[in-house]
Structures are given as structure tokens and as C-alpha cells.
C-alpha positions, 0 to 999 in steps of 0.5 A: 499251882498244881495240886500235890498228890497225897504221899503213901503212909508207911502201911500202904507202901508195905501193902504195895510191897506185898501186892507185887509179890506171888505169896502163899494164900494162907499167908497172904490172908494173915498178911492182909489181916494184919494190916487191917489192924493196923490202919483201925490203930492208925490214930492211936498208934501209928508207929505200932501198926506200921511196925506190926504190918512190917514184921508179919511181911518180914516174917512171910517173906521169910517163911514163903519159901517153906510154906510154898514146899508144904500142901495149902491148907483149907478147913477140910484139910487141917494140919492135925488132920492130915497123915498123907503128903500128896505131891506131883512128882511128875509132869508131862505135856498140859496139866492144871490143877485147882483148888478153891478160887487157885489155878496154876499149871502142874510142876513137879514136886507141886504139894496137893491138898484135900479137894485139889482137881488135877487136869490133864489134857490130850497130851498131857499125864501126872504121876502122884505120889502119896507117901509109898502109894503112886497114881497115873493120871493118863491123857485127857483124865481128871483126877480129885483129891478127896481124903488125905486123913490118917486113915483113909486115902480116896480120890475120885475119878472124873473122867479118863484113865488113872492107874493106881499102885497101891503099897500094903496098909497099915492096919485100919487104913483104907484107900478108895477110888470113886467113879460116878457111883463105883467104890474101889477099895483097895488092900495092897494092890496094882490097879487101873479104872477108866471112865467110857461114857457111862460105864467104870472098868476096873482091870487088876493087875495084883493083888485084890480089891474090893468094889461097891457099885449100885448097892452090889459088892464084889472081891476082884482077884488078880487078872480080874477085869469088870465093867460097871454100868447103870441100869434103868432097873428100878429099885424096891424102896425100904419100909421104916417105922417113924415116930409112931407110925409106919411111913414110905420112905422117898426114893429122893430121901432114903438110905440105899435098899439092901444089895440086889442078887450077886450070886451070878458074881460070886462062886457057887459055894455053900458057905459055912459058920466061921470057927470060933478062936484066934482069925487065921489067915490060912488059905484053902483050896476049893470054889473059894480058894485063894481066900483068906479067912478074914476075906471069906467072912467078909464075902458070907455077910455080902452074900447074905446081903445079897440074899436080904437075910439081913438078921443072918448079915448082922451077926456075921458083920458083928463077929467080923468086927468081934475078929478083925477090930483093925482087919482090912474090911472094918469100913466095910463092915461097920458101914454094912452093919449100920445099914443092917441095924437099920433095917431091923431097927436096933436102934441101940447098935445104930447109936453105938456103931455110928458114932464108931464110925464118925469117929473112925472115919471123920473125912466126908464121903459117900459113906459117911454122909449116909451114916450121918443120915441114919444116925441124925433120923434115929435120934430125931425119931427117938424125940431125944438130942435133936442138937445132936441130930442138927450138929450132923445135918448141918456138916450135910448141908454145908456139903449138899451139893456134894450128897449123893442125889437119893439123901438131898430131900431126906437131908434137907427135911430132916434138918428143916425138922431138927432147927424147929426141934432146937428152936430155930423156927425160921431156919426151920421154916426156910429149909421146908419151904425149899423142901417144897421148892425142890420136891413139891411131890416128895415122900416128904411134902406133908410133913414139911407143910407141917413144920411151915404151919407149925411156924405160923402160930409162932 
């Protein structure tokens, strides 16, 4: 007699069901997770687990086809977070893209969420569309997704050659491109960057942009065209006062020193207080002309910091913000003012001004992984809200491997410094110790061992 195979029961036919069908992962998740409920009822309630796994399949099916026409949605990417729509309007030869454990080939109409990798191959190219702002990606390029939040767009540039046609911004907005170090923020405008070896070239074809590369920040105009590439300079480390104590910060660790000389890029121009009263935008004739008001405020603070006459840099970024509260440089200029706070230790404007921030521009980045870094160590150093200073560290450390290489040890030792301080002595003690692992020789060495002995008479 041969034996009889055992009959699937109602909520492994409906699992077999949805297996065979390409559902969204969002939906497939709840699907799944629906099920597994169901079989931990299977005794007590057969029947009700069987018809609540058949309804949400019901349902998914259902709703598929709407989820598939809408952007996938991940923890980075919320739906209450989320202004942009990005899709891929256009599709030529070999594209890919991925995002998380996805990878499918580009189509047209084909939604993009935050951190998607669009891949072109050499015969390959992608125009993306974000709302009125178009994207070229060109042959053999990768373009990510970075920001898609209400008020900031940033995509970051890979490899290759991406073209970029920018509609004007809404007050406040702002739109950025990175490429290994360089930082294009736009104002309404017709670009292009392209990636050769080591080097970014960015050429604009109208309008302006404003770029940050290597501590150094530079207005390009309209026919502009600029090569960026490192250089094997070293750069000065700043001198900080600790808690008590006058301490070196490493170079692994620190906040970036003050922007090194621009004068050779900027036009030999004395510059002049800006008049009290209402900001015009009237344009002048001279070395600055072309310049509106708000724009030529903007180019004083960047040569004052050029200059490192920081003290002169904090009031012209204060009055800047006190003018332009929704100007087209407030990113720039809240970030340029922490940074300067820093430097002078008003410790006060740095609480104040970076919790602006934050709150202004939540999308991790560059520039907001270095504000947290300040902001978590002048808490820390004041001996006050060290949950606080966790709270910011943890978002690092959940992205280290995303933080810029120059804050990785200060992050790491500042949150093994922050666990302790919140009793968490073994997190505190694990991330010391992998201080020391990474940075046996770092600036930071000493006061690690400090933690890991502190754990010890525990």
C-alpha cells in the first residue's frame, strides 16, 4: 500500500498561490506576515486564519497594480516624508537599477525611491524625471538616488556623465549633486558633471550653481566650466578646547578646517558691508556684476572664510539668515554658520543653529552627518543630555559605512563615549574596542582605553 501524501490545508494552497505571483515587496511582506498569524491560530481558529490570509491576497491582488505604479518605500523613504515623485521616463539600450536586495531592468514609467542605483551600460542611457527637474544619465554612468524630501533633491554621481535641467525652486528648496567629494548645489539651472578618473568637471550651460569641493566653495556662471581634483596637500588640523582641556583633534575624526584660499577663483573685488533695510535683488555692473544682492553676501562670507577671519564670516552668515530666512543659500549658510560657531566655541549658537538644521534638512548627507557630529560632541563636552548626543550618533552609526572617512573614528568614540555616559557600559566598552581595532594610533586612542577601563570596575 502506498503511502498517502499529506493534502495541503487552506493557508499552504493560498501561500503557494501568491508564491507564483511577482507581487510588490511591500506587499508581499504584509502578505507573509499575515500568514504567519494565521498558522500560530491554526488550532484555535483554523477557519479565521485561513479567511484572514485569503482576504489580505484578496486585497493585494487588488491593490498591486496601484502599488507597482508608486515608488517602493523603505524606512529612508516614508511616505509622509516624501514631496518628489522620481520615475524613469526614458529608457535606451542596457539600463539596471537596484534598490536594497531588488534588481530589475529599467523601463519606462518605472517609479524610483530613495537610495535607488540606476546603471547604464556602454550602450545604454536614462532620462529621469522629478517632477519639473529632468536628469540625463549618459553611457556607461551610475547615478543614486540620494534625497527625494520636501525640501531637498540630491543625487549622487557614480561614475560617468549625467546632464542635469534644473526648473526654479521653491523657496528653501534645494538640489545637489555629489561626485567623490564635489557638492553641486543648483538654483534653476542647465548643467552637466562627469566623472574622468579622479577628477568632476562641472560645465553650465545656464543659469548658476554653487559647488563645494575640498573645504573650497565657488559660484559658477553661465558658459562656466571647472575641473575638480584631489590634491596630496595636507591639510592643517583644527585646535578645540574639551572638556577642560585644550586636545588635538585627529584628522580621522574632526570637523573639515576652515576653506583653504579662494581668492585665485573669486574676482579681485573689495568687498563691502551689506546695507541695512529690505534685500533687493538688483543687479550691478563691476568686478561683481551679474550678482544679485543675496548672492554677492553670500560670495563675502565664502571669502572671509577663505581668509579664516572667522569672527567676520559669523556675522555676515547671521545677517544673511536675519535677510534671506527662505533665500536660495540657507543651507549653505546655517551649515557655514555652525561651522563657524565651532571654530569660536559659541556653544550656544551651535545648539541653537543645529537643531535648525536637523530639523530644516532631516535627509541624511554629507552635510548633516557633520552637523550631527558637532552638535553630539558639544552636548557631550557640556556634561549635559548625553541621551541626547546618543540619539544622534546612533543615525551615524547605523550609516558608518555611508560617513564621510574624516568623522568615522570621531563618531565611533564619541558614541562609545555617549553609551557609557547612558548606561550602556557594554556598548560602550564594544565600540571602544573597535576604536581601537580600526585606529590603534588615532587622536582618540587614550581616551577609548579610558572608557574600556572605566568598564572594568563595573
Amino acid at each position: 500500500m502506498t503511502e498517502q501524501q499529506p493534502q495541503p490545508d487552506g493557508i499552504d494552497s493560498l501561500k503557494n498561490a501568491y508564491e507564483r505571483v511577482d507581487l510588490p515587496l511591500g506587499l508581499e511582506t504584509r502578505i507573509q506576515a499575515g500568514l504567519a498569524e494565521a498558522r500560530r491560530s491554526r488550532r484555535s481558529a483554523r477557519l479565521k486564519g485561513v479567511l484572514v490570509a485569503g482576504a489580505l491576497v484578496i486585497v493585494g491582488f487588488g491593490l498591486s497594480m496601484v502599488l507597482l505604479s508608486t515608488p517602493p518605500t523603505t524606512e529612508a523613504t516614508a511616505p509622509e516624508k516624501l514631496l518628489h515623485h522620481a520615475e524613469i521616463i526614458k529608457v535606451s539600450g542596457t539600463v539596471n537599477v537596484s534598490w536594497g536586495e531588488r534588481h530589475q531592468p529599467a523601463t519606462a514609467r518605472l517609479p524610483l525611491p530613495e537610495g535607488a542605483t540606476i546603471r547604464t551600460d556602454r550602450d545604454g542611457s536614462a532620462v529621469i524625471e522629478i517632477g519639473p527637474h529632468r536628469v540625463l544619465l549618459d553611457r556607461a554612468s551610475t547615478l543614486q538616488v540620494q534625497a527625494l524630501a520636501k525640501q531637498q533633491l540630491a543625487f549622487s554621481l557614480i561614475d560617468g556623465r549625467t546632464e542635469y535641467t534644473v526648473a526654479s525652486l521653491t523657496a528653501g528648496s534645494s538640489f545637489h549633486v555629489l561626485s567623490d567629494g564635489l557638492t553641486v548645489s543648483v538654483v534653476g539651472t542647465r548643467f552637466n558633471v562627469m566623472r574622468q578618473q579622479q577628477c568632476s568637471i562641472v560645465e553650465v550651460t545656464s543659469g548658476k550653481v554653487s559647488t563645494r569641493y575640498d573645504q573650497e566653495q565657488l559660484i559658477l556662471g553661465a558658459g562656466a566650466k571647472q575641473e575638480f581634483c584631489p590634491t596630496e596637500t595636507a591639510v592643517p588640523e583644527p585646535t578645540t578646547t574639551g572638556a577642560g582641556r585644550a586636545t588635538r583633534m585627529g584628522r580621522e575624526a574632526s570637523p573639515p578646517p576652515p576653506l583653504s584660499e579662494l581668492s585665485r577663483a573669486l574676482p579681485s573685488a573689495k568687498p563691502t558691508s551689506p546695507k541695512a533695510g529690505r534685500p533687493s535683488n538688483r543687479r550691478d555692473a563691476g568686478p561683481e556684476g551679474g550678482l544679485t544682492d543675496e548672492e554677492k553676501l553670500i560670495r563675502l562670507a565664502q571669502v572671509q572664510m577663505a581668509k579664516r577671519e572667522s569672527r567676520s564670516a559669523y556675522r555676515t552668515l547671521k545677517s544673511y539668515l536675519d535677510r534671506y530666512p527662505d533665500g536660495q543659500f540657507v543651507e549653505e549658510a546655517m551649515f557655514n554658520l555652525i561651522r563657524q560657531c565651532y571654530k569660536l566655541r559659541r556653544t550656544s549658537d551651535i545648539v541653537r543653529y543645529s537643531e535648525r538644521f536637523l530639523r530644516r534638512y532631516p535627509a541624511f548627507g554629507t552635510r548633516s552627518a557633520e552637523i550631527r557630529v558637532i552638535y553630539a560632541q558639544i552636548l557631550l563636552e557640556q556634561g549635559k543630555e548625553a541621551p541626547k548626543a546618543f540619539g544622534l550618533l546612533a543615525t551615524l552609526i547605523e550609516r558608518l559605512d555611508s560617513t564621510a572617512v574624516r568623522y568615522r573614528g570621531q563618531v565611533i568614540y564619541l558614541y562609545a563615549l555617549a553609551a557609557y555616559r547612558t548606561n550602556r557600559p557594554e556598548l560602550g566598552r564594544r565600540w571602544a574596542q573597535i576604536y581601537l581595532r580600526r585606529f590603534p594610533n588615532g587622536r582618540y586612542a587614550d581616551r577609548v582605553k579610558d572608557i574600556i577601563g572605566s568598564t572594568d570596575n563595573l
